[in-house]
C-alpha positions in Angstrom: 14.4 69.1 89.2 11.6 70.2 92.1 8.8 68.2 92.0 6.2 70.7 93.3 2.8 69.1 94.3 -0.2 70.8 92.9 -3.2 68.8 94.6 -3.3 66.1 96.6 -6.9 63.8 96.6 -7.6 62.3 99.7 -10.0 59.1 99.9 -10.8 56.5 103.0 -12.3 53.2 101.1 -13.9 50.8 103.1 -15.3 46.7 101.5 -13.0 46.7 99.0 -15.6 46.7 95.9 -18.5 46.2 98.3 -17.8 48.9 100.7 -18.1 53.2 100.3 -15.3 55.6 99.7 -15.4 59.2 100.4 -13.0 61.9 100.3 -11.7 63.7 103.0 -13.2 66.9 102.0 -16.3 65.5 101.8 -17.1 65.8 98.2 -17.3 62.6 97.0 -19.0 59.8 99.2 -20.1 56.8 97.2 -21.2 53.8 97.8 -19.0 50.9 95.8 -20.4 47.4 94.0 -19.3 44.9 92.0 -18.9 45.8 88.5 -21.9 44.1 86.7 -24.1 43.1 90.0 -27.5 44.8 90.7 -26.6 46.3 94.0 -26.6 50.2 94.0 -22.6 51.7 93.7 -20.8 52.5 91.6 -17.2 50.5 90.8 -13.3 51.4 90.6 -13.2 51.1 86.4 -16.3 53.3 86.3 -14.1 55.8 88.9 -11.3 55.5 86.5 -12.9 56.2 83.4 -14.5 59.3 84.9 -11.1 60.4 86.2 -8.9 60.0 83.0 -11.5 61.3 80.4 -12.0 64.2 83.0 -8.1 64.8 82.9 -7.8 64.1 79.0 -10.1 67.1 78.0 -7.7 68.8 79.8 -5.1 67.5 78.4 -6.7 68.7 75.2 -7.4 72.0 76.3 -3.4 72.1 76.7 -2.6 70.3 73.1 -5.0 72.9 71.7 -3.7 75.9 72.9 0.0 74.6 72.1 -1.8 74.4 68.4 -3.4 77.6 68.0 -6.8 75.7 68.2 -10.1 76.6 69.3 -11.5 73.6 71.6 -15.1 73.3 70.6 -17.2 73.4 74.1 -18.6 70.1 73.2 -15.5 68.2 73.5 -16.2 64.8 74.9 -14.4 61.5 76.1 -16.3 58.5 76.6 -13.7 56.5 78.6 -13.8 52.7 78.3 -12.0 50.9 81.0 -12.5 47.0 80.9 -11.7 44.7 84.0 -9.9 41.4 82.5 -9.0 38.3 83.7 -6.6 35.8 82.4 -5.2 32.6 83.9 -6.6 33.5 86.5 -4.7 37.4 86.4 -6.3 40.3 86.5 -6.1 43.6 84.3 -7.1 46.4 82.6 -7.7 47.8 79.1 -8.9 50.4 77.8 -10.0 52.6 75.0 -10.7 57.0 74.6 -13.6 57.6 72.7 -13.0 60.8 71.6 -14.9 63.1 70.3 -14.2 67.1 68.4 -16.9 68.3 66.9 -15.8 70.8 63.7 -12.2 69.6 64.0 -10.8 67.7 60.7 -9.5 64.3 61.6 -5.5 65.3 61.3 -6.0 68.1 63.5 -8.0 65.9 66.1 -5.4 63.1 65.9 -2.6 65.3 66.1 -4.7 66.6 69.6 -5.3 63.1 70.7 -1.6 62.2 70.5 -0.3 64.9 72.5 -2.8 64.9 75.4 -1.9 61.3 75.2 1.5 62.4 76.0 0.1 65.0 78.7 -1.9 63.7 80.3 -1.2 62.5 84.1 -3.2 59.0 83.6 -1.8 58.4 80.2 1.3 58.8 81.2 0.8 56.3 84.5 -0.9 53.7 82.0 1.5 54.0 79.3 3.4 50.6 79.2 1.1 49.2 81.9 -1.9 48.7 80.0 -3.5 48.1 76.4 -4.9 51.7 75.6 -6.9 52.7 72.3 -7.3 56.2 71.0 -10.3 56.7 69.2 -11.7 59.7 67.3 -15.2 59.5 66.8 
């Protein structure tokens, strides 16, 4: 089987978590920080989180359609990503906070469960990392 790429995103970082990052179209250009520190940035969890609960809706959107059900436009994700740190090893964890207005709770599980299956940063977390599934 082909693999055919569909988008590739381009980014030049600089500081590690104290430097900027920007894309090479131009469209994102950020300054970076230190999770928890007062200096303005943002940090790579917070870029994370964005990215998978960007790509889970989708990944709904997907699950839905494969259902025969209506996504309500207020779908939400709150992604929680969490840097962790033992013996001196660091990690991540994280949990999907999401959220289906009007949908009963079997029908939003049986959502969640197959984006979790779809979607790209599921799959590149599955195994790697602990991940929660919440519906809210």
């Amino acid at each position: 089987m082909e693999t055919k790429v569909l988008y590739t995103g381009r980014t030049h970082t600089t500081g590690g978590r104290e430097g900027a990052s920007q894309s090479s179209d131009e469209q994102l250009n950020i300054k970076l920080s230190v999770p928890g520190s007062s200096r303005p940035g943002t940090n790579p969890e917070q870029l994370f989180a964005a990215g998978w609960s960007a790509c889970f809706i989708g990944a709904l959107g997907i699950a839905a359609s494969k259902l025969g059900v209506r996504l309500p436009a207020e779908t939400a994700v709150d992604a929680e990503v969490d840097l962790c740190v033992a013996e001196g090893e660091y990690s991540l964890q994280a949990r999907l906070n999401i959220s289906l207005p009007g949908i009963d709770i079997q029908t939003a599980e049986a959502l969640a469960a197959q984006a979790h299956q779809t979607c790209p940063y599921s799959k590149a977390t599955r195994g790697n990392i602990n991940v929660e599934i919440n519906i809210l």
